[in-house]
C-alpha positions, 0 to 999 in steps of 0.5 A: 505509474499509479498502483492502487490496492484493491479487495476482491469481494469474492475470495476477500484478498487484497491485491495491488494493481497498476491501473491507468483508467477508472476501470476496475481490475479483475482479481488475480487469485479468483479473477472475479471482476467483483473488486473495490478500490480500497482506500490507501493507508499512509505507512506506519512509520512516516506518518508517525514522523521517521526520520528520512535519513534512516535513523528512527524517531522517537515518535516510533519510526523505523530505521528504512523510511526514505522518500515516503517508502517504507519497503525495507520494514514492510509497512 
């Protein structure tokens, strides 16, 4: 299932939403339909080359990345 992040151009938080078409999700806080989809940031700690096996690169990884998830270290 594809999740997306959004911004709310009224209340300005950030939500993530599962979406299956084009359409534009409404805000879960203010529930404006006055949302964008933001541009997805690639994690931290993967793009600066962690180590899937769990032990932290040089490069400034952490210690959870596994599979390009990174949801043990919050990033």
């Amino acid at each position: 299932m594809p999740i997306f992040e959004y911004h709310c151009k009224s209340c300005m938080r950030e939500f993530e939403e599962v979406v299956f078409d084009d359409s534009l999700p409404v805000c879960p806080y203010c529930h404006s339909a006055n949302t964008e989809k933001m541009m997805s940031r690639p994690c931290r700690c993967c793009a600066s080359g962690g180590s899937s096996s769990g032990g932290a690169s040089s490069g400034g990884g952490c210690a959870g990345c596994s599979g390009g998830s990174c949801a043990s270290c919050g990033h």
